[in-house]
C-alpha positions in Angstrom: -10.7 -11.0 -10.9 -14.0 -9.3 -10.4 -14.3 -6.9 -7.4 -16.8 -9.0 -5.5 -14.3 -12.0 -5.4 -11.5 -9.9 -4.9 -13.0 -8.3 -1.4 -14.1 -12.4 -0.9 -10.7 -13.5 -1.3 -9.2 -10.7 1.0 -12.1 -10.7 3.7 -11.5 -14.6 3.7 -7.3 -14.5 4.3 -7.7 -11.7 7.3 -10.5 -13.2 8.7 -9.3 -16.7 9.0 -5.6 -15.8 9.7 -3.7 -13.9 12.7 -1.3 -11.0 12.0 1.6 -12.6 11.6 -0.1 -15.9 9.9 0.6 -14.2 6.1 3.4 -13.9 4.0 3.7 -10.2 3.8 3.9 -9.3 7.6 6.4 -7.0 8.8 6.9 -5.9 12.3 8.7 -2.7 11.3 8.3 -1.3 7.8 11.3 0.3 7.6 11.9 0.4 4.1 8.4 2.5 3.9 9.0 4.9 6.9 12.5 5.7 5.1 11.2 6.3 1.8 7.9 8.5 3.2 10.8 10.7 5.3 13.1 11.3 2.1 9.6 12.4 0.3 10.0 15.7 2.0 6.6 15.2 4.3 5.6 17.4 7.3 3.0 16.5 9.9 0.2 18.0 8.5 0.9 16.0 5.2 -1.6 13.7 4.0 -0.7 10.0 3.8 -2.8 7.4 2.2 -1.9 3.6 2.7 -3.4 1.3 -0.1 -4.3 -2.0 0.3 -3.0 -1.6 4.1 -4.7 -4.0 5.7 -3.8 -5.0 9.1 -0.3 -3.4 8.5 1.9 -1.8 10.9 2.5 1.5 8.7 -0.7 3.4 10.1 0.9 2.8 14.1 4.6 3.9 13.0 2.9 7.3 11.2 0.3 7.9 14.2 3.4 7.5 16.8 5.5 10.1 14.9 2.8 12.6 14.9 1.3 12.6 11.6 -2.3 14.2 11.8 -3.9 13.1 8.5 -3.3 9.4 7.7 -6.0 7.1 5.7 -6.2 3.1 5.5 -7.9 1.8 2.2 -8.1 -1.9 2.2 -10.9 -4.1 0.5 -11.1 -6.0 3.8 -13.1 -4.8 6.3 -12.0 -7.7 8.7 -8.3 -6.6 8.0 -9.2 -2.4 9.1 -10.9 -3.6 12.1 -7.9 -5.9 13.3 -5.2 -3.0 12.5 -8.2 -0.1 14.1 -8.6 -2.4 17.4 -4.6 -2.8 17.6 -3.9 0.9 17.8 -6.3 1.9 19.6 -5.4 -0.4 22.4 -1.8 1.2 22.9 -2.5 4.5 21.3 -5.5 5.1 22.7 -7.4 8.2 21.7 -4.4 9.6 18.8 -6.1 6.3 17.0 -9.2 8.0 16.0 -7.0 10.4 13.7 -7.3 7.9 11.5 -9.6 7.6 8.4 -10.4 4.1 7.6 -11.9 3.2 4.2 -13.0 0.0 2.4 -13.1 0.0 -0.9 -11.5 -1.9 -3.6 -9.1 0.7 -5.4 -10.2 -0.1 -8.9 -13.5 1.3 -8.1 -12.9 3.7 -5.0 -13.7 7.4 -5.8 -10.6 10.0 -3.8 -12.3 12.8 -2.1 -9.1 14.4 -2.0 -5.6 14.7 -2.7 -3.0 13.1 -0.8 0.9 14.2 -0.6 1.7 10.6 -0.6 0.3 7.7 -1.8 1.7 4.3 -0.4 1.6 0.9 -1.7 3.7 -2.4 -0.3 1.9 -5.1 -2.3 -1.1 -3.9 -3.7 -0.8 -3.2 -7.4 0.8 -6.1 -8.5 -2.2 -8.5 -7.4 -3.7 -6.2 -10.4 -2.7 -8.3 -13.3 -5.8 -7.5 -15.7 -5.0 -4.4 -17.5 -8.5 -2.9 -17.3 -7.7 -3.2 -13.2 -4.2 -1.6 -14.0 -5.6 1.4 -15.8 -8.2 1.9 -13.3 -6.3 2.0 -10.7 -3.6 4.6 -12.2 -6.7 6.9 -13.3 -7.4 6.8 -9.3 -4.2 7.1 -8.5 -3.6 10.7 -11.1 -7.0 11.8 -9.3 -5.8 11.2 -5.6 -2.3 12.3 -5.7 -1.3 15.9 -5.6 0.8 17.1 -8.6 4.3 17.2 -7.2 3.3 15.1 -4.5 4.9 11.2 -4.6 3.9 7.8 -4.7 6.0 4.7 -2.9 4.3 1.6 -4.9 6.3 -1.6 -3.6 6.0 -4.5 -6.0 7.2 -8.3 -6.1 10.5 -7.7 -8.4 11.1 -9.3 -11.2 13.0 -12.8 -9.7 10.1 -12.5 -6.7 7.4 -15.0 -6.3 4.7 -15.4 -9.1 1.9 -15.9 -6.8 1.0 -14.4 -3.5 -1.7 -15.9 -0.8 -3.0 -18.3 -4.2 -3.4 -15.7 -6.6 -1.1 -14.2 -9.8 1.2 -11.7 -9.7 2.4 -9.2 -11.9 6.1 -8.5 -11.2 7.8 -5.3 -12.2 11.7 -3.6 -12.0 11.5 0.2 -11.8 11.7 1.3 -15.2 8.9 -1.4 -16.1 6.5 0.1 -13.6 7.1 3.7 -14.7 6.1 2.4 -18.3 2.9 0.8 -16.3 2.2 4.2 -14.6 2.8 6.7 -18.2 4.2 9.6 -18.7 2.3 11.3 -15.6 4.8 9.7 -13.0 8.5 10.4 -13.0 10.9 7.8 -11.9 12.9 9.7 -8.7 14.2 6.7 -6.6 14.1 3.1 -6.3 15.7 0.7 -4.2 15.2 -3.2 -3.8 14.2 -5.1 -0.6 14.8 -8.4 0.9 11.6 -9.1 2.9 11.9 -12.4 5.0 8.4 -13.5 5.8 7.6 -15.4 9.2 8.2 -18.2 8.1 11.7 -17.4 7.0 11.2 -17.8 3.1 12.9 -15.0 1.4 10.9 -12.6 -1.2 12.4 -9.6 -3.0 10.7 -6.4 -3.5 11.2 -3.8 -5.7 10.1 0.1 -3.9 10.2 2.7 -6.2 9.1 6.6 -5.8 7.1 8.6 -8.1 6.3 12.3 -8.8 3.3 13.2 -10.0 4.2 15.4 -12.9 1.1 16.4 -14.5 
């Protein structure tokens, strides 16, 4: 999918749907607070959310005190629903936040995070010109030694997601995606129930960036 329809397709779901209207809604994101905690992180480490669109991550990190948290999403609809909803009960900690939209393919990183998060991003990224452009972004924006929690449909999970194709992977299948740069140090599957009740598993798995 070209990036203009991409940000289309995106900018249309959030700006015709309410929070808890998609399939990939969570009201805690445990599995991703768990998994950024076991990652060693302090406060002052930098956390990037991709493709994080309205999602409740950025609210959990904010409340615990982290000071440098970033929001990439293609949709700008999406940032300004999940900007509006913390600042209303969070109030003036919200404006720690750095809110970016960009498509991740193309997206330049001005810096380098400590950890890079993805629930649901990289599988919609079933070309393999899109795949290698994102993991050239991804070796650029991630600190060496610093980890990456990339949560992906897993292999028995749904082939399509909100009308479009899916790539599903295990853990050992993404780390062959990702090359020799990434090193495999945990992985654990997920059960997400969406609000509709439907079942969808989810394969998390952690990275170190190596080299």
């Amino acid at each position: 999918m070209e990036d203009a329809s991409r940000q289309a397709h995106w900018e249309n779901v959030y700006a015709t749907k309410g929070e808890n209207e998609v399939s990939w809604f969570q009201q805690s994101p445990a599995p991703s607070l768990e998994l950024i905690e076991q990652a060693g992180v302090t406060h002052t480490s930098a956390i990037i959310d991709i493709g994080g669109g309205a999602s409740r991550l950025v609210d959990h990190l904010v409340e615990q005190g982290f000071e440098d948290v970033t929001v990439l999403d293609l949709s700008a609809a999406a940032l300004t629903a999940a900007r509006s909803r913390l600042a209303s009960h969070l109030g003036a900690s919200a404006e720690r936040v750095r809110w970016i939209v960009a498509d991740v393919t193309t997206w330049e990183p001005l810096k380098r995070y400590d950890i890079w998060h993805d629930r649901a991003a990289f599988h919609f990224l079933v070309d393999a010109n899109d795949r290698a452009a994102y993991i050239a972004r991804l070796e650029r924006g991630l600190r060496i030694g610093r980890h990456a929690i990339i949560a992906t449909f897993a292999p028995e999970g749904p082939e399509k997601c909100s009308g479009l194709p899916v790539a599903r992977y295990d853990s050992a299948s993404l780390g062959q995606t990702l090359g020799p740069a990434f090193k495999l140090v945990h992985t654990r599957r997920h059960e997400h129930v969406t609000p509709w009740g439907s079942r969808q598993m989810f394969q998390f798995s952690v990275f170190r960036h190596e080299s």
